[in-house]
N, C-alpha and C positions, 0 to 999 in steps of 0.2 A: 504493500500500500504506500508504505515512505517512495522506494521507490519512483511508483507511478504517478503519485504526487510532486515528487521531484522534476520528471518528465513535464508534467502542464507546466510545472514554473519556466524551466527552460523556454518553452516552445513560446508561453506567452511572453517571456523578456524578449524574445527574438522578433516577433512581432510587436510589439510593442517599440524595440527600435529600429524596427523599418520602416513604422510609422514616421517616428521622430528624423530619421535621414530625410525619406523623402518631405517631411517639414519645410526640414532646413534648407534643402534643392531649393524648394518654390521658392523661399523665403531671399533665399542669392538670389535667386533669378531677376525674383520682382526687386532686388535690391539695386543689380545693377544694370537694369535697365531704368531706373528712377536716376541713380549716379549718373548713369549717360546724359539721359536728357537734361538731366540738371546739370550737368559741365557745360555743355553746349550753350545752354540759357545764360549760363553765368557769360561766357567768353561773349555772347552775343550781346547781352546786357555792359558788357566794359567797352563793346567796340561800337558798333554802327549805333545802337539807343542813345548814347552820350552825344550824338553828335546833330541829333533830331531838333528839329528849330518849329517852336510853335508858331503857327499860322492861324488860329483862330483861337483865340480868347482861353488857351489852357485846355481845351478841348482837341484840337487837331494838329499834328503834330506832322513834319515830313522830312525824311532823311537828307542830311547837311552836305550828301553828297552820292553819287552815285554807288549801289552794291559793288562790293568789289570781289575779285576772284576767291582769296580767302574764307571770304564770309559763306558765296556760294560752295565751294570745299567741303566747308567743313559740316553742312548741312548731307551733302551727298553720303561724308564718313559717314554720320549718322543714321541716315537712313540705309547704306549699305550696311553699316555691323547691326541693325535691328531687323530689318527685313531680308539681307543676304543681295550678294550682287546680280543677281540674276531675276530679282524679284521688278511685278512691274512699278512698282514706285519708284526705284533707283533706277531703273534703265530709262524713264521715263524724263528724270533729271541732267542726262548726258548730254552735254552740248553739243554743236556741229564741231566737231576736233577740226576738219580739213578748215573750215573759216578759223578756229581759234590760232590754229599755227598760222595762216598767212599772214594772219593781222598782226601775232604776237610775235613772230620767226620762232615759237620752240610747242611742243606737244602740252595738251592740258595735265594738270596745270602748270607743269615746269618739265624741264628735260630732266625726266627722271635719269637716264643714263651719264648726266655730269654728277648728281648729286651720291649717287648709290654706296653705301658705304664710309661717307663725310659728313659724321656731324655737324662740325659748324658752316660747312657748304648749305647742308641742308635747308640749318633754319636761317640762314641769308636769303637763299631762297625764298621759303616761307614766309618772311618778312616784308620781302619783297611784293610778294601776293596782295598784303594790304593796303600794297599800292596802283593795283592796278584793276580798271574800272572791268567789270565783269559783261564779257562778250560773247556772240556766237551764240545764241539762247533766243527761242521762239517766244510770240506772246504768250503762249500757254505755259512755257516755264517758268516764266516770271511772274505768271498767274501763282503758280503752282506753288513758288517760294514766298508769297506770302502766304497763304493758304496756309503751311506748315509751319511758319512763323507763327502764327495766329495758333495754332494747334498746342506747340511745345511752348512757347512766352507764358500763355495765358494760363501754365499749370504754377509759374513761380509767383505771381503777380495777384498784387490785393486788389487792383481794379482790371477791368478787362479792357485789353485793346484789340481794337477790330484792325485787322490790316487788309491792305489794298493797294493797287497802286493807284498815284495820283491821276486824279478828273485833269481836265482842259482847265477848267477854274482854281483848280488846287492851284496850276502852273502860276497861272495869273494873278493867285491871291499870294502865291512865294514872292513872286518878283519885286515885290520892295523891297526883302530880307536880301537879295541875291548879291552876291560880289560879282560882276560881268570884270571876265577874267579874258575872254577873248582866246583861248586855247585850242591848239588843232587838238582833232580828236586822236585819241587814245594817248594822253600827256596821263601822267602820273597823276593820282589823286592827292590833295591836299594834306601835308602834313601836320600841319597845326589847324585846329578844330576849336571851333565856335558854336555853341547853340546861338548865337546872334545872327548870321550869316550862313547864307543858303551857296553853297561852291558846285559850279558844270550846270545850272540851269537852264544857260543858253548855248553853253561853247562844250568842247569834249566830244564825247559821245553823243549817239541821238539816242533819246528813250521812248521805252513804252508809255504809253497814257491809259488808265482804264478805260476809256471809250473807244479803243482802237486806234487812234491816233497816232502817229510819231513827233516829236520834238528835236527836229533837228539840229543838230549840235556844229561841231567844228568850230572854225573862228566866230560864230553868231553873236552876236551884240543883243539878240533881240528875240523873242521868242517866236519860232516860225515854225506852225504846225503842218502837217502831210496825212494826207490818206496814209497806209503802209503801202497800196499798192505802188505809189510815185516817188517811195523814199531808194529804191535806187540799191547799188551793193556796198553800203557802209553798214562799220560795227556798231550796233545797237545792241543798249544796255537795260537799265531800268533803277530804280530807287522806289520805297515805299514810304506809305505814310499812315498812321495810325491815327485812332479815335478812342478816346480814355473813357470809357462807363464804368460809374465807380460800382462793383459789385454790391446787391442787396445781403 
């Protein structure tokens, strides 16, 4: 009888902790997939949010400068190490690579084959990224990345913002903020940041507009909108802008 009593005890400790393993499985799992999003938030929250310049009364907010390669990167890691690379929400975020190299002369987002194996190559590299205005990407991807801005932001944040990219009006209501810099397109993004002043407005790149529109860039002084069908074979970019609803 001791025995066979002995036996249930076993059996039940055994179960009992492959209960508790698999616990703890889930418990990493949903651990670090909350880590992830939440790194990405934070780096997202230090770089392009700080540089957002309000355009309406505390309420409406639009980014101080065009997205930049980096930013869109590191969104794609994220979505690749959460869903896998072959899944369709990462494949879906790939830019045109054959437009990205002409524009940039090296492969997206950097020539991997100089950096491979050199650390501080690397993150020169890398650094570099947050310099340059993010190209080669259709309306629908730039749709897309706010879309999942909006998704991952609004899980660390007390109030909600809605993102989008800017209206024909947004453009219009920036334009007193704007520094008109007069720059050919694809110049380096601005190193020192203002929420005062709105940088690449008129000049740089040409952007997306949520109504369809383009914003044609390069040397412009002045804001000049386009069908897409008449904006021609230039790198077009995009920036977003948000709307603060303070959560009930």
């Amino acid at each position: 009888m001791f025995i066979v009593k002995k036996h249930n005890i076993m059996e039940n400790f055994k179960v009992e902790r492959n209960i508790v393993h698999y616990i703890l499985i889930a418990i990493l799992s949903v651990s670090f997939c909350f880590k992830l999003n939440h790194v990405f938030a934070q780096k997202v929250m230090r770089s392009n949010h700080y540089f957002s310049v309000n355009i309406e009364e505390n309420k409406s907010f639009i980014l101080g400068e065009e997205v930049d390669v980096g930013d869109y990167y590191d969104l794609m890691l994220m979505i690749k190490t959460k869903y896998g690379k072959d899944s369709e929400q990462y494949r879906f975020l790939i830019p045109d690579t054959v437009k990205y190299r002409m524009w940039y002369g090296f492969s997206f987002p950097f020539p991997m084959s100089e950096i491979k194996g050199r650390g501080d190559r690397r993150q020169r590299y890398l650094r570099q990224l947050r310099k340059l205005p993010m190209v080669a990407i259709s309306y629908e991807q730039a749709v897309a990345y706010c879309q999942w801005q909006d998704s991952i932001i609004n899980r660390f944040s007390k109030s909600y913002r809605q993102y989008s990219l800017p209206t024909k009006a947004d453009y219009e209501m920036s334009l007193k903020k704007a520094k008109i810099t007069a720059r050919k397109s694809l110049s380096t993004l601005q190193v020192k940041h203002t929420r005062k002043r709105i940088f690449g407005l008129t000049d740089n790149i040409a952007e997306y507009t949520q109504d369809g529109m383009i914003v044609l860039g390069d040397e412009n002084t002045a804001l000049k909108f386009v069908d897409v069908k008449d904006v021609g074979n230039v790198p077009i970019g995009f920036r977003y802008k948000y709307k603060v609803v303070i959560k009930k």
